[in-house]
Legacy VTK file of the C-alpha trace (Angstrom):
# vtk DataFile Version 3.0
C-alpha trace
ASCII
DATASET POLYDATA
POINTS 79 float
8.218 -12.667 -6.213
5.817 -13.934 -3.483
4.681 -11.691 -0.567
3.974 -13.817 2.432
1.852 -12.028 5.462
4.062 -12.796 9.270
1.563 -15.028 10.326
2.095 -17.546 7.303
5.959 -16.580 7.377
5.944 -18.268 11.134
4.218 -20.933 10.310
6.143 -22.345 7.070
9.251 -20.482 7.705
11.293 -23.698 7.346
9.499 -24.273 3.670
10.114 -20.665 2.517
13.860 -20.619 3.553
14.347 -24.038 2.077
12.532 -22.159 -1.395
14.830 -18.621 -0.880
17.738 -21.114 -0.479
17.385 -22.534 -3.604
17.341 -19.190 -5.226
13.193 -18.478 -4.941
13.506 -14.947 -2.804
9.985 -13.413 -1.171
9.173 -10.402 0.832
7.627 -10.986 4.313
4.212 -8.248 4.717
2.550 -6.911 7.691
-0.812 -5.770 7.408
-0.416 -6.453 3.186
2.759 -3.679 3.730
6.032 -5.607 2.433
8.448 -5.200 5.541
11.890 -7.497 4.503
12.956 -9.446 1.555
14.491 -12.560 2.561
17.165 -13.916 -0.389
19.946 -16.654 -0.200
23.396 -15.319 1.503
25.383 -15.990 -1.687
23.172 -14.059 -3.876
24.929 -10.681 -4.722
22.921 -7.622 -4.053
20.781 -6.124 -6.829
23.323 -3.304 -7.461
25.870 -5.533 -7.505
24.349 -7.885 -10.191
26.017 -6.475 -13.559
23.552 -6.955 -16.498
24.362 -4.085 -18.996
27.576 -5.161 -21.778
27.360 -8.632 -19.832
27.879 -10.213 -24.041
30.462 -7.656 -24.103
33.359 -9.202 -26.666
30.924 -12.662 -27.677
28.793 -10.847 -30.159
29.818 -8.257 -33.385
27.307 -5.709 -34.785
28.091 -4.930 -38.495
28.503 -2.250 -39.750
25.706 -2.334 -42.003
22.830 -3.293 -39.198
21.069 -0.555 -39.797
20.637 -1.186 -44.404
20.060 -4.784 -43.632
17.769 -6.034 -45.542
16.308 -2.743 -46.674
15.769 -4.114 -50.586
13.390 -6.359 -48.737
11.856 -4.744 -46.822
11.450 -2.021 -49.172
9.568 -4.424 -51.496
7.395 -5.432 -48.845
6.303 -2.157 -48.880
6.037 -0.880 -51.948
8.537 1.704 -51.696
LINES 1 80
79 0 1 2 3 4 5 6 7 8 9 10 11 12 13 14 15 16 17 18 19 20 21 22 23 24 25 26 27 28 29 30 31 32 33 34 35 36 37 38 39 40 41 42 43 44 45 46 47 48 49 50 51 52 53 54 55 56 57 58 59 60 61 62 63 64 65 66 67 68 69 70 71 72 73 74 75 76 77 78
């Protein structure tokens, strides 16, 4: 994510909101300290982004997963 000091934030303000608008977020510094992160309105909050089961019901794990392939890979290795 870019980190923009104020002074650059004033003075291309209209190109970074045109870039966090198209979904490019950056954090505005002072003094190389990051002070606000400036994202699109429609983008939903970190915490509200839902990223954990989100294949939930596309994809099947078989049973076996776990002994898949193990002839294999036991040859491999000499086992």
């Amino acid at each position: 994510m870019e980190t923009v000091n104020i002074h650059e934030a004033k003075t291309h303000l209209s190109r970074l909101i045109e870039k966090a608008a198209k979904g490019e977020p950056f954090i505005i510094a002072k003094a190389g300290k990051p002070m606000v992160k400036v994202v699109p309105i429609d983008q939903p909050a970190e915490a509200e982004q839902r990223r954990l089961g989100f294949m939930m019901g596309q994809i099947v794990v078989p049973d076996d997963f776990d002994r898949m392939g193990r002839d294999e890979i036991e040859d491999l290795f000499g086992a």
